[in-house]
C-alpha positions in Angstrom: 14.0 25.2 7.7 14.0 26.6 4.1 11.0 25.8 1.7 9.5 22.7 2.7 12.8 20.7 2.7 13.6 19.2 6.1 17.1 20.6 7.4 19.7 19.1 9.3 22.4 20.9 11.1 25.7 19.9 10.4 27.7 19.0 14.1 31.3 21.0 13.2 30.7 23.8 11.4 26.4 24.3 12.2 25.3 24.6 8.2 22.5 23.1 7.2 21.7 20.2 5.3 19.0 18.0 3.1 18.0 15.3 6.0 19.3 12.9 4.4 22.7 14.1 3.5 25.4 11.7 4.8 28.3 14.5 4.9 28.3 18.3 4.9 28.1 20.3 2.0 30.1 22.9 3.8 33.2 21.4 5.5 32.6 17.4 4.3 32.1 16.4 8.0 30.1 12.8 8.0 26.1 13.8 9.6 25.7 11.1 11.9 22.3 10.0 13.5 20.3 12.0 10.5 17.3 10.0 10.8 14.3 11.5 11.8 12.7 11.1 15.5 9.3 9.3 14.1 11.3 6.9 12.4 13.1 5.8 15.4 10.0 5.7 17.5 8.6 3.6 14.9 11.4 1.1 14.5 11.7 1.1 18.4 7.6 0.6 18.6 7.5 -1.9 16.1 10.2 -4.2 17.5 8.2 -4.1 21.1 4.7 -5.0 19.2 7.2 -8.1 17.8 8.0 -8.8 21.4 4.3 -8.5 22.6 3.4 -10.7 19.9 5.8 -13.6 20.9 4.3 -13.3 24.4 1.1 -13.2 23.1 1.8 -16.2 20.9 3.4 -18.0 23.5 0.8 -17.5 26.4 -1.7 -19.2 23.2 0.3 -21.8 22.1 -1.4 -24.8 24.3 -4.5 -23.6 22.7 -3.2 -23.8 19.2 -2.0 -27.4 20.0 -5.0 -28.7 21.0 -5.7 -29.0 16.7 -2.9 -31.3 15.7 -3.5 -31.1 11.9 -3.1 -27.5 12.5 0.0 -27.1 15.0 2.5 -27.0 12.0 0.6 -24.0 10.3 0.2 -22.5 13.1 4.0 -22.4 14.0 5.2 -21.6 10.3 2.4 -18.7 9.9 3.3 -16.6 12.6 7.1 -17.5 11.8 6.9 -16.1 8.3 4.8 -13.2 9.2 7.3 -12.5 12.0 10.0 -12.5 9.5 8.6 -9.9 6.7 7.9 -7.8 9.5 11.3 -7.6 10.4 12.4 -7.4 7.1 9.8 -4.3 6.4 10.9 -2.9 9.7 14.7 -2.7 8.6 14.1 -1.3 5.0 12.0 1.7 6.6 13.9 2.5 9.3 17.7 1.6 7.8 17.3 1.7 4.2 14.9 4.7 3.6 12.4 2.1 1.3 9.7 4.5 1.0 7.6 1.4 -1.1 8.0 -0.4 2.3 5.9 1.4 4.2 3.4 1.6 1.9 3.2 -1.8 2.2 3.2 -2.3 5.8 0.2 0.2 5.8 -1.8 -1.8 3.3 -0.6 -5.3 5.2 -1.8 -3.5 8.8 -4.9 -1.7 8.0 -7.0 -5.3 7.1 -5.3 -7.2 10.0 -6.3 -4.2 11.9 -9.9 -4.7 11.4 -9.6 -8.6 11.4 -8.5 -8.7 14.8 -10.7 -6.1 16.2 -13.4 -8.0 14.6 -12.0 -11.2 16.6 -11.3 -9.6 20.0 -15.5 -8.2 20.0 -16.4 -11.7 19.0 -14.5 -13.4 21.3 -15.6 -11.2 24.0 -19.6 -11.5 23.0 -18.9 -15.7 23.3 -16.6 -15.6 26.4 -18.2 -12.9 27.9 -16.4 -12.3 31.4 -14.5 -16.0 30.8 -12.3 -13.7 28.4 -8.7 -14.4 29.2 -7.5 -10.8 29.8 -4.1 -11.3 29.9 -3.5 -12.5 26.2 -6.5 -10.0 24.9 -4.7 -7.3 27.1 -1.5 -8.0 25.0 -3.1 -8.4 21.7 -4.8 -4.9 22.1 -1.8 -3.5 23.0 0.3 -4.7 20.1 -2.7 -3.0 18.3 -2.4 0.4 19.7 1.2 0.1 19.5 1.4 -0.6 15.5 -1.2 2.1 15.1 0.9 4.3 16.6 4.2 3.1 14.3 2.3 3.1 11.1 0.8 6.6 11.9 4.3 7.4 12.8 6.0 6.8 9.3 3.6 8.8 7.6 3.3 12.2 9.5 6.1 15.0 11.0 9.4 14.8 10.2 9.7 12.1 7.9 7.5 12.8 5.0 10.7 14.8 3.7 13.6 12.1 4.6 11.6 9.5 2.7 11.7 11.9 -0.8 15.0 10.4 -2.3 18.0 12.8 -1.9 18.6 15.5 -4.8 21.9 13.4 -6.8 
């Protein structure tokens, strides 16, 4: 690595490149696969906290229908939510939006503490009548964004997210 530019090593001829770069400066060969390893952990983590989350959601539902007046908010919240997420996901791990991430961060941190806020209160109520299978999964989908978000902002990416020289 020269300066504090991230490299990338061209496959056919081994120069080195801005990540980033789609072809070689040397011979023109096309870089495939030149995004970083912490993004791809956090697009893969990300999409299994979704998945944890429909589980989650689904193991809940009865619960949620027990308020009538509320069952339609309840299924277009989460629906909506779901879909920004997705949407945030593929711009910072397919489309480089560096503004995307920010706002992921700023979306997590406060539902971060809200739900750790919930899970302690619903723990100190319920005491040992705490259903541990949906808590389980809701502190796991926790850990599991913490770990994204933390992901998108440290190592190898802080470089690949600088826009490429034109």
């Amino acid at each position: 690595m020269v300066g504090s530019e991230a490299q990338i090593i061209c496959p056919a001829c081994a120069t080195t490149n801005l990540v980033g770069a789609r072809f070689c400066r040397n011979c023109g060969a096309r870089i495939a696969g030149n995004k970083p390893s912490n993004v791809t952990r956090f697009e893969q983590l990300m999409y299994l906290s979704l998945g944890i989350g429909v589980v989650y959601f689904a193991l809940r539902y009865p619960m949620f229908l027990r308020d009538a007046d509320a069952a339609f908010r309840l299924i277009v919240t989460p629906a909506f939510v779901f879909g920004i997420t997705i949407l945030l996901i593929w711009l910072i791990a397919r489309r480089r939006a560096n503004w995307a991430r920010w706002v992921l961060l700023i979306a997590f941190l406060p539902g971060w503490v809200a739900s750790n806020v919930y899970l302690i209160g619903t723990f100190h109520m319920h005491g040992f009548e705490w259903n541990y299978q949906t808590e389980f999964l809701s502190i796991a989908q926790l850990f599991i964004e913490g770990i994204g978000v933390y992901l998108i902002f440290t190592g190898n990416v802080v470089a690949w997210f600088r826009k490429p020289p034109s």
